[in-house]
VEXKE-352023 format. One record per residue: residue number from 1; residue in three letters; x, y, z of N, C-alpha, C in turn. Coordinates in nm, 3 decimals. Layout:
% VEXKE-352023
[NUM,"ALA",[X,Y,Z],[X,Y,Z],[X,Y,Z]] ...
***
This chain:
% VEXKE-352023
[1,"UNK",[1.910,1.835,4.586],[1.831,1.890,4.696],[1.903,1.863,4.828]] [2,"UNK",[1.870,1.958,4.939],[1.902,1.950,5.065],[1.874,1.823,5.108]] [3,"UNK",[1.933,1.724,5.170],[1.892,1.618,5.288],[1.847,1.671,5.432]] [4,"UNK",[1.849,1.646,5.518],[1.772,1.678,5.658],[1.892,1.728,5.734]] [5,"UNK",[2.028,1.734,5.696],[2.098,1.776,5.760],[2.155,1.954,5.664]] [6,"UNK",[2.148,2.023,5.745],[2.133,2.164,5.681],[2.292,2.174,5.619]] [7,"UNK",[2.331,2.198,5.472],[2.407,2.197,5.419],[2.479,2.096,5.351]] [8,"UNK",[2.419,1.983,5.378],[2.448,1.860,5.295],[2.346,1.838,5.190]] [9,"UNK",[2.384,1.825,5.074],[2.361,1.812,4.994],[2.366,1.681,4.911]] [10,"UNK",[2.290,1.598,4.831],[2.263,1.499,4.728],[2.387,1.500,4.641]] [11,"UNK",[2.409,1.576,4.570],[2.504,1.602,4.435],[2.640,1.691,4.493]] [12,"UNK",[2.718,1.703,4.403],[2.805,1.804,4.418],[2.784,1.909,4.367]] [13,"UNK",[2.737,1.890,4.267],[2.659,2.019,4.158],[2.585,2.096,4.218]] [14,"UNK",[2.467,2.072,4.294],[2.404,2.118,4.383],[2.409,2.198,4.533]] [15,"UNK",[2.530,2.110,4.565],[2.575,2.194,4.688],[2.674,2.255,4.629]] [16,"UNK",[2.747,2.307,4.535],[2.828,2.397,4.477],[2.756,2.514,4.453]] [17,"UNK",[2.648,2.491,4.354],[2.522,2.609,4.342],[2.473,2.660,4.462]] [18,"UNK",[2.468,2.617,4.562],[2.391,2.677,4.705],[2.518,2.750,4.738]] [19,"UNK",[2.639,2.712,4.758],[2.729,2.804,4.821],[2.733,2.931,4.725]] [20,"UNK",[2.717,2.934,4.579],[2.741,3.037,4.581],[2.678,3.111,4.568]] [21,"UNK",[2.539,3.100,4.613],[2.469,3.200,4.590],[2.438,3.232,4.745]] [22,"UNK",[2.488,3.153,4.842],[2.540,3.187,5.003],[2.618,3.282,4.975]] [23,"UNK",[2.774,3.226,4.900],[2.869,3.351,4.949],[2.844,3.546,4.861]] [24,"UNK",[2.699,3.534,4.790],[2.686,3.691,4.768],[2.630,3.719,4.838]] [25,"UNK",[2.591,3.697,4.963],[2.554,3.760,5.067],[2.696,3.765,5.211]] [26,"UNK",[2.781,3.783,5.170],[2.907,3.759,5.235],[2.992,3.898,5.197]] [27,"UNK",[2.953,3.981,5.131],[2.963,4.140,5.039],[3.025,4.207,5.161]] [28,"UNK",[2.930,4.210,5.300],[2.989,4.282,5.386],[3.072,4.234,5.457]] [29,"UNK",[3.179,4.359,5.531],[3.264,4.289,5.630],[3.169,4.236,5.746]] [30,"UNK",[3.060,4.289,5.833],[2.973,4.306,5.924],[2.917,4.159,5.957]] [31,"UNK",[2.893,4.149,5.811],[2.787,3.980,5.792],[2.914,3.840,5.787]] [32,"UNK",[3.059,3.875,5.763],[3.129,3.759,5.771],[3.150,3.759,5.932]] [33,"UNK",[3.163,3.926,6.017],[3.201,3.902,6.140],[3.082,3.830,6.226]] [34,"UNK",[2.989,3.901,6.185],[2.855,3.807,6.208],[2.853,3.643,6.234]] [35,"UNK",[2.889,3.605,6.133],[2.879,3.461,6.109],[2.976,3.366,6.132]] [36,"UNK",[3.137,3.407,6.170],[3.217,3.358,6.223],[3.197,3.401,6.343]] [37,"UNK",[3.148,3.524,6.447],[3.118,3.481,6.634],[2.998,3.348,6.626]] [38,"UNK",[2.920,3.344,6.538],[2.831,3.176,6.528],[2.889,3.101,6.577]] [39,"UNK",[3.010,3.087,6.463],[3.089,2.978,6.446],[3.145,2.967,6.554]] [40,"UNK",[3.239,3.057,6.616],[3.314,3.031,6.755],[3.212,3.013,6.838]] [41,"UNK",[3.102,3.051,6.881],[3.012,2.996,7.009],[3.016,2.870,6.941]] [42,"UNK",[2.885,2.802,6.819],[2.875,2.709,6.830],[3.026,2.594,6.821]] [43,"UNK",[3.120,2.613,6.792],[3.193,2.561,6.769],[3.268,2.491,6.914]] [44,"UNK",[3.259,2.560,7.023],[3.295,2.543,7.177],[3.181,2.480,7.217]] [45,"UNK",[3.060,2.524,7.196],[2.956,2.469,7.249],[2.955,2.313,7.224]] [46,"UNK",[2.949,2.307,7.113],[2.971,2.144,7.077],[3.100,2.097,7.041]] [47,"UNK",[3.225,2.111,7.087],[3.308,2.047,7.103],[3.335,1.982,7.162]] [48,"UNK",[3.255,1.906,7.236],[3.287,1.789,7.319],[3.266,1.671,7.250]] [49,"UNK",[3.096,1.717,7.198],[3.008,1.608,7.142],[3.093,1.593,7.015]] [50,"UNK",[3.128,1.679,6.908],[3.209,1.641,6.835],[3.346,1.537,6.831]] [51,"UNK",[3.384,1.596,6.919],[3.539,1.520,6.973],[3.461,1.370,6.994]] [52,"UNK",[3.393,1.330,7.065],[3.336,1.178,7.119],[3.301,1.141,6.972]] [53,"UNK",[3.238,1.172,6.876],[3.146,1.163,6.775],[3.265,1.109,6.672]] [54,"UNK",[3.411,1.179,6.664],[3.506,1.152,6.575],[3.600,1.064,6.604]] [55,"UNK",[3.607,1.056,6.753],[3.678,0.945,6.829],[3.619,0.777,6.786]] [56,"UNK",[3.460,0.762,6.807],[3.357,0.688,6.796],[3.363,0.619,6.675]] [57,"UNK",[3.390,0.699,6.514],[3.318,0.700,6.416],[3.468,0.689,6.380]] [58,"UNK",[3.558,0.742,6.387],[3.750,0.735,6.327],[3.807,0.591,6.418]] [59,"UNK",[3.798,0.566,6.505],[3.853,0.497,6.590],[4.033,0.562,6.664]] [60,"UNK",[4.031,0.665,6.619],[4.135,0.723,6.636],[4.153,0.858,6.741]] [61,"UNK",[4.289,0.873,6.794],[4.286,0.960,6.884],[4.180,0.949,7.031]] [62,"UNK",[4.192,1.045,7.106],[4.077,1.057,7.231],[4.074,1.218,7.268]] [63,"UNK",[3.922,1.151,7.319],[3.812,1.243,7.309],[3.895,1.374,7.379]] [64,"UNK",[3.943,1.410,7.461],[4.052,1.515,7.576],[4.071,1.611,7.532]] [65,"UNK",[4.171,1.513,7.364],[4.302,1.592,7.289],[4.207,1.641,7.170]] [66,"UNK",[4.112,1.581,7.141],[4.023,1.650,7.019],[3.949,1.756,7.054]] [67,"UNK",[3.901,1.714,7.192],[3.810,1.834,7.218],[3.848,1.952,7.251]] [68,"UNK",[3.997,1.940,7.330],[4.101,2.070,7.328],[4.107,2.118,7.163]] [69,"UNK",[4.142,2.086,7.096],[4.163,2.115,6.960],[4.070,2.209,6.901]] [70,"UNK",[3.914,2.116,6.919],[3.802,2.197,6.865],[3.786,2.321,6.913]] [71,"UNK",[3.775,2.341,7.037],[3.808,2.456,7.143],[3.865,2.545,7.094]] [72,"UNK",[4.000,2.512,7.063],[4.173,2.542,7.039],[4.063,2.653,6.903]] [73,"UNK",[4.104,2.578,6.809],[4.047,2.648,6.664],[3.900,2.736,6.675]] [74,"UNK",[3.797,2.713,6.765],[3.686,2.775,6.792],[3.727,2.890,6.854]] [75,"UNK",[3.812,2.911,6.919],[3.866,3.020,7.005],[3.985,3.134,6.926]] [76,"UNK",[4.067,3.027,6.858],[4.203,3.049,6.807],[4.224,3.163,6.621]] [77,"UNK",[4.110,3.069,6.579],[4.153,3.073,6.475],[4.129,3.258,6.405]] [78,"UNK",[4.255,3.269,6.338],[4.203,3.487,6.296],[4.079,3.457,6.222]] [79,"UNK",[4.027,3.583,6.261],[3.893,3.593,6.171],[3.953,3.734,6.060]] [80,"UNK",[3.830,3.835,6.056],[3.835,3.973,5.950],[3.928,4.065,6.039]] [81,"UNK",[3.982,4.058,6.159],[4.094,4.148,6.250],[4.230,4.141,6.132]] [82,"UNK",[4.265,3.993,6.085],[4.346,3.974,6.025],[4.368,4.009,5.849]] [83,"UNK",[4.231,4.097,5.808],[4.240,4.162,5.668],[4.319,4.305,5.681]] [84,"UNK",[4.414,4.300,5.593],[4.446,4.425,5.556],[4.503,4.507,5.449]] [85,"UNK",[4.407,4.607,5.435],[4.426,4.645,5.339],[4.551,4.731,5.325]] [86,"UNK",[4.547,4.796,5.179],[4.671,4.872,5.184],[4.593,5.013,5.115]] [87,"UNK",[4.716,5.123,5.184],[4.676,5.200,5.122],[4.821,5.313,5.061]] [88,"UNK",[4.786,5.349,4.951],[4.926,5.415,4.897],[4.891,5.561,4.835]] [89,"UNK",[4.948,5.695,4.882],[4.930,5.797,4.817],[5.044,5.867,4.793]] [90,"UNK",[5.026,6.008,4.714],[5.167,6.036,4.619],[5.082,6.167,4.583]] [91,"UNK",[5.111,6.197,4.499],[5.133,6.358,4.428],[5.013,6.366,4.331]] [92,"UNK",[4.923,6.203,4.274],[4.848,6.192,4.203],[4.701,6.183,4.266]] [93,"UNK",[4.742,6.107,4.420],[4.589,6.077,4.450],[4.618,5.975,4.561]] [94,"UNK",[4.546,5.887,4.634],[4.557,5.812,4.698],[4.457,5.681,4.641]] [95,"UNK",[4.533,5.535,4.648],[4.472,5.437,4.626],[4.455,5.329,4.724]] [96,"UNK",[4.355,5.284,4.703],[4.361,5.160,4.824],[4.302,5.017,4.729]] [97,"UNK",[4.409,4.948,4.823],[4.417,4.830,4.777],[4.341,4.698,4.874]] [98,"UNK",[4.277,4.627,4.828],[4.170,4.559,4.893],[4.168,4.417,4.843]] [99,"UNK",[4.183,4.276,4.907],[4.172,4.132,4.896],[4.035,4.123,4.838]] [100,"UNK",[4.014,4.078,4.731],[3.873,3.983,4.679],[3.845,3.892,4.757]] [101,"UNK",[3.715,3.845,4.797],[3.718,3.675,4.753],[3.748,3.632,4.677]] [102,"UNK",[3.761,3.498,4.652],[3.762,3.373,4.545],[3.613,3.318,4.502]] [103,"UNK",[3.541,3.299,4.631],[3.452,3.315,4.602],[3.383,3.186,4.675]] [104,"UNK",[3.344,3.051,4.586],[3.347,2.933,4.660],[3.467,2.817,4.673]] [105,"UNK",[3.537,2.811,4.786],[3.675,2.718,4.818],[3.642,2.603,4.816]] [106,"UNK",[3.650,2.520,4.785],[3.673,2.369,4.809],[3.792,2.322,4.937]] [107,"UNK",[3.716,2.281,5.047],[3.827,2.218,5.149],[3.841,2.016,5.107]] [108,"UNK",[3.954,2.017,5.138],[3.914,1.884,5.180],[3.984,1.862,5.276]] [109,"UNK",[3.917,1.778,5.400],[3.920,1.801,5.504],[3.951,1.639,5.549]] [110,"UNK",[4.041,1.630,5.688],[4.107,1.449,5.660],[4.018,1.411,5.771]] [111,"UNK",[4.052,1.346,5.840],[4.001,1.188,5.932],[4.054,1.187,6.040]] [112,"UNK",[4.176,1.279,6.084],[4.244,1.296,6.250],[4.222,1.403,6.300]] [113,"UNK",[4.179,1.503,6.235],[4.110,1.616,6.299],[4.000,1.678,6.216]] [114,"UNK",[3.922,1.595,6.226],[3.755,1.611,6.145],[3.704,1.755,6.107]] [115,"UNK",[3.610,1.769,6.294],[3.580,1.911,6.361],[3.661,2.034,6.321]] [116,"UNK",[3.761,1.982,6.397],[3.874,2.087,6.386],[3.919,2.171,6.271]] [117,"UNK",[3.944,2.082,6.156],[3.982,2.125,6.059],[3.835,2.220,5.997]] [118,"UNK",[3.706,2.166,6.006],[3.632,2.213,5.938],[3.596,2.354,6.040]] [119,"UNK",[3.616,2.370,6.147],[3.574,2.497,6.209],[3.708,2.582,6.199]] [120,"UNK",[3.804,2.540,6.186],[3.952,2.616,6.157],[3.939,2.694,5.975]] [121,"UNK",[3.890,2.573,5.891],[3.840,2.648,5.747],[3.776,2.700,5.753]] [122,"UNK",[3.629,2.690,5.786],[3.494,2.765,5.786],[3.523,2.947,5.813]] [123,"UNK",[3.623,2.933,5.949],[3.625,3.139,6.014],[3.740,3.173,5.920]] [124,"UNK",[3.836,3.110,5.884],[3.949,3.184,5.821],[3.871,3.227,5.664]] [125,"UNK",[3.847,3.048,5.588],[3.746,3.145,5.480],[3.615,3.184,5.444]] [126,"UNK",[3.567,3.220,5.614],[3.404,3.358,5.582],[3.522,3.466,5.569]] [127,"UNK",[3.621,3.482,5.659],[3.701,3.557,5.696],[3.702,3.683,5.599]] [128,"UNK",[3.782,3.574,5.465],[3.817,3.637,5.333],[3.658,3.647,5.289]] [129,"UNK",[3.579,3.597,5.251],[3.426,3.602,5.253],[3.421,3.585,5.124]] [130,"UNK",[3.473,3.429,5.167],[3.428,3.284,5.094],[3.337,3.208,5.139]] [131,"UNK",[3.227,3.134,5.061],[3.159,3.007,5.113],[3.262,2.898,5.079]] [132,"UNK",[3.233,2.796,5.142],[3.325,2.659,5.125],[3.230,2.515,5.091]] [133,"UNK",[3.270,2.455,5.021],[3.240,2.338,4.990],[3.342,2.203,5.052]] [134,"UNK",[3.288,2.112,5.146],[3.368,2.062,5.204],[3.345,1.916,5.145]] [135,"UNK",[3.485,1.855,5.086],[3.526,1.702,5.083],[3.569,1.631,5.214]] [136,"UNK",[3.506,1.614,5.308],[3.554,1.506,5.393],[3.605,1.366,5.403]] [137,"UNK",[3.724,1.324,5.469],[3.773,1.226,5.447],[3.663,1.097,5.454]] [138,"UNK",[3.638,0.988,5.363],[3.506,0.905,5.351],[3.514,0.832,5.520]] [139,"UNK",[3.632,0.850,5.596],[3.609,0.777,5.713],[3.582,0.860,5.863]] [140,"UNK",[3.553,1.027,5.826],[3.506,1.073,5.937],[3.388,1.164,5.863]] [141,"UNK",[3.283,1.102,5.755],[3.212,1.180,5.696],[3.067,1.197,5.820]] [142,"UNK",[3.073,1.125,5.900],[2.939,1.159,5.992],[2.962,1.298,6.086]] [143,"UNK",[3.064,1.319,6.171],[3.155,1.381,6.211],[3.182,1.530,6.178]] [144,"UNK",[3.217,1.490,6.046],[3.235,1.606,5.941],[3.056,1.697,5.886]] [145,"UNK",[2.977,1.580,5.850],[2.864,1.675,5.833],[2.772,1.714,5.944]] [146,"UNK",[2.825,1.638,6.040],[2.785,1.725,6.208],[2.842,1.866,6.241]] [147,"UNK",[2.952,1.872,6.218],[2.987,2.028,6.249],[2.935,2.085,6.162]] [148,"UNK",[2.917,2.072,6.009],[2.891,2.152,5.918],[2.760,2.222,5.947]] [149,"UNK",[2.693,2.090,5.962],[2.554,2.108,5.994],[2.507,2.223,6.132]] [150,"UNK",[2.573,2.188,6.211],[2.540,2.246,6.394],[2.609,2.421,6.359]] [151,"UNK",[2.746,2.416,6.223],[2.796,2.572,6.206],[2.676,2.626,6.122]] [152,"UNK",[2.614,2.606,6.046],[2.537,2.634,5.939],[2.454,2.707,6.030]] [153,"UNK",[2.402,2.595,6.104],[2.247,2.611,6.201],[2.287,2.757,6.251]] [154,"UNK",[2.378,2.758,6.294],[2.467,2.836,6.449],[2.418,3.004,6.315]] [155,"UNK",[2.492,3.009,6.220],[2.495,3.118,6.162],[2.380,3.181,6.064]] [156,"UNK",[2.278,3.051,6.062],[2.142,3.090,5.993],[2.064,3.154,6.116]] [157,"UNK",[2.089,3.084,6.243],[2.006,3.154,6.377],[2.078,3.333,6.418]] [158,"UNK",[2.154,3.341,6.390],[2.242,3.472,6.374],[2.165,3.561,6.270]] [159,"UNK",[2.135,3.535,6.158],[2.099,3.587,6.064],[2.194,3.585,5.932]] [160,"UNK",[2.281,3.542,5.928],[2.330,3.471,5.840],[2.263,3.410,5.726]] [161,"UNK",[2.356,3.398,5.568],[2.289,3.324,5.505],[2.336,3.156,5.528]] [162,"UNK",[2.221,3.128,5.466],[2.191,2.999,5.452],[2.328,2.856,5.313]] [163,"UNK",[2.320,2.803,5.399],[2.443,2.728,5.321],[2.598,2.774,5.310]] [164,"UNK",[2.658,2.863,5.351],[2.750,2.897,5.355],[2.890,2.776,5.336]] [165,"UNK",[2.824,2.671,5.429],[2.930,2.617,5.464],[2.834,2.444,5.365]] [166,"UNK",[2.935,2.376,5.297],[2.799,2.286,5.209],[2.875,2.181,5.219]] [167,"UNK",[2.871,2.048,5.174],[2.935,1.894,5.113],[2.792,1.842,5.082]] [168,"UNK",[2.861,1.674,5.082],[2.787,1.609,4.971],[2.740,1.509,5.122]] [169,"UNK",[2.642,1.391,5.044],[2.606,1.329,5.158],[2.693,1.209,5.167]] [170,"UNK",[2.742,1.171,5.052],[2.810,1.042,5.037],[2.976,1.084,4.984]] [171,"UNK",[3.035,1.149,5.066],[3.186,1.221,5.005],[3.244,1.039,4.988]] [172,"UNK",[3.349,1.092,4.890],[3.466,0.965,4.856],[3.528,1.040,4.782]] [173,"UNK",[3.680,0.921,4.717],[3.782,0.973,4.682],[3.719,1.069,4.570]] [174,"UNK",[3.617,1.036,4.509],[3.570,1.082,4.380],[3.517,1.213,4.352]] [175,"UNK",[3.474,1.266,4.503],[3.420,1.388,4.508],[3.572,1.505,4.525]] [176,"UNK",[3.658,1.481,4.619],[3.771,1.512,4.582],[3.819,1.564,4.470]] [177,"UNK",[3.807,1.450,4.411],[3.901,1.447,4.276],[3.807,1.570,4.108]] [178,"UNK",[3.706,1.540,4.179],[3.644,1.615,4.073],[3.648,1.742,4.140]] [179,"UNK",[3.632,1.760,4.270],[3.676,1.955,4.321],[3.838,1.975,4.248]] [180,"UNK",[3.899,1.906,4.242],[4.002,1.928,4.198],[4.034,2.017,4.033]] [181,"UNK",[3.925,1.962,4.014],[3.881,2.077,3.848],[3.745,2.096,3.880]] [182,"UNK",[3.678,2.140,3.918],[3.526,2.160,3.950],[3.522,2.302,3.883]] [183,"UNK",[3.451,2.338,3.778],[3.417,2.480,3.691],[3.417,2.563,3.826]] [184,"UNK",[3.453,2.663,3.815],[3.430,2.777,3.915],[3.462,2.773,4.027]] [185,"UNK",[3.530,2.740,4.103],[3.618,2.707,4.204],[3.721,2.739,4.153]] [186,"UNK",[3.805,2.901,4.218],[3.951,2.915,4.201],[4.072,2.860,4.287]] [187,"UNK",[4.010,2.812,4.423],[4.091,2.814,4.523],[4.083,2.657,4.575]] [188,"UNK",[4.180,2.554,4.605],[4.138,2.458,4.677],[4.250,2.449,4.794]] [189,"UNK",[4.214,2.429,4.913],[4.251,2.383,5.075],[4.276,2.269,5.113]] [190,"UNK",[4.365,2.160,5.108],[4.358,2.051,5.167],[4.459,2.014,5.263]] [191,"UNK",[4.375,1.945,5.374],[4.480,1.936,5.465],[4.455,1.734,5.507]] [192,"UNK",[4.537,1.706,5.461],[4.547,1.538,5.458],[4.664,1.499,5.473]] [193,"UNK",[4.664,1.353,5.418],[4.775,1.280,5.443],[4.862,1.312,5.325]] [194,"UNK",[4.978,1.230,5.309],[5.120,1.225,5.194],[5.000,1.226,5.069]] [195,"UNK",[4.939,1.141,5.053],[4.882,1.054,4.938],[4.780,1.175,4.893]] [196,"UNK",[4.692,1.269,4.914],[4.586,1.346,4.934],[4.624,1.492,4.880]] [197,"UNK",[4.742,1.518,4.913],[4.839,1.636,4.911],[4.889,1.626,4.760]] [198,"UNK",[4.974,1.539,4.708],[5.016,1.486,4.621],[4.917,1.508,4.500]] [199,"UNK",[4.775,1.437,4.530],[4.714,1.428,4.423],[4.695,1.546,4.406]] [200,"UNK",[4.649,1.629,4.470],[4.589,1.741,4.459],[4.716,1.837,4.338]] [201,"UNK",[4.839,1.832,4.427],[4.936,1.900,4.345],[4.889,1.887,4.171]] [202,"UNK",[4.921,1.739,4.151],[4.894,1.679,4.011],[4.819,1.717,3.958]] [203,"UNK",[4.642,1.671,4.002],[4.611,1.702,3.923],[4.484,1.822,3.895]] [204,"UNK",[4.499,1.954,4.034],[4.457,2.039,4.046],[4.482,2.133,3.906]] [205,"UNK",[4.400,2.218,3.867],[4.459,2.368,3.800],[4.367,2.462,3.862]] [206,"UNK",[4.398,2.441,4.011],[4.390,2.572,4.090],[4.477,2.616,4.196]] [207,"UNK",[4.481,2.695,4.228],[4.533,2.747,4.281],[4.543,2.736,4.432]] [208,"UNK",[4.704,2.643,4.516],[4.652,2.517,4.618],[4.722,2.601,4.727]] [209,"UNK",[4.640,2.512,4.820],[4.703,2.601,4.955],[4.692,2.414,5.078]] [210,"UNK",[4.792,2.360,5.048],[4.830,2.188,5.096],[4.886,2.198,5.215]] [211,"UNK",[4.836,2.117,5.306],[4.935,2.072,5.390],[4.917,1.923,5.456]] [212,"UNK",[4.998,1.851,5.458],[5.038,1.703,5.445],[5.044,1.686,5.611]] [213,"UNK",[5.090,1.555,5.583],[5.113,1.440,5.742],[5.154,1.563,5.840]] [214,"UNK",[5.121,1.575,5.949],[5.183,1.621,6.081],[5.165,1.725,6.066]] [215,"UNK",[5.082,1.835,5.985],[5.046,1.966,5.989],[4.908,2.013,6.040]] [216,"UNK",[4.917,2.119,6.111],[4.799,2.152,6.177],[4.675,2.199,6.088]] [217,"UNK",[4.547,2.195,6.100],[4.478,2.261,6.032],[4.471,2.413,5.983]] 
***
């Protein structure tokens, strides 16, 4: 079941089931563009409070350079401008060629850029029009289910569906590690340290999209 913060979830099982029955309402292009302008208002709107909140709770970095960041990615990041399709014709007919979702992504998301990373995942994959399930690093998990929570809000008041964006209430290495084979999840995102990256390589059988120490979200 839901906890009091909108998209956090008790289990993993549970907030896996809510995203995906979030991301079939994600069908249209209209409703992802919808729900990523949410995301960029709320995402500026509370980037301050975020930035203080991860500074506070990480002990790391300051508030200035995070809150530029959150900004940075609330403003920055491509949304559905950046889908494109293809199209090919000939003597037989014309075909067009079109990106699926995956469906529900698994992020896991690190501890030096909390916010950031999770509002930088969230617009790129409604984008593709994916819901996401987020592993947050266990040492910026307050942080982490604050944005989730304040993007959720942002895109259910839009008209948006509900849960789109989900985690657990108590993330650790363990929740990780089990997205890492989690039934139905084709796609996993992680953006962490050496150690985080690594595992994932190992002992994923999905299909990874990593990036390690000193890479941007």
């Amino acid at each position: 079941a839901a906890v009091h913060e909108m998209g956090v979830f008790a289990s993993l099982d549970d907030a896996v089931a809510a995203a995906k029955i979030a991301q079939q309402g994600l069908k249209s292009v209209a409703m992802r563009q919808l729900a990523i302008a949410a995301i960029r208002e709320a995402g500026e709107k509370h980037a301050r409070d975020l930035a203080e909140l991860a500074v506070s709770e990480t002990g790391m970095g300051r508030v200035e350079d995070k809150f530029a960041k959150n900004v940075a990615q609330a403003r920055g990041t491509p949304g559905v401008e950046c889908l494109s399709p293809q199209v090919l014709t000939g003597d037989n007919g014309l075909t067009l060629i079109e990106n699926a979702p995956w469906g529900v992504v698994a992020s896991v998301t690190p501890s030096t850029n909390p916010a950031a990373t999770v509002i930088n995942n969230a617009i790129s994959l409604i984008a593709a029009g994916n819901s996401v399930i987020f592993a947050p690093h266990p040492a910026a998990k307050k942080v982490s289910q604050r944005a989730i929570t304040l993007l959720n809000q942002a895109i259910v008041a839009a008209g948006g569906p509900e849960n789109l964006l989900v985690t657990v209430a108590n993330p650790d290495i363990e929740t990780a590690q089990r997205l890492f084979k989690f039934p139905g999840i084709g796609l996993l995102v992680v953006t962490g340290g050496e150690a985080v990256v690594e595992a994932a390589r190992k002992h994923t059988n999905k299909r990874l999209i990593a990036a390690g120490a000193g890479n941007p979200p």
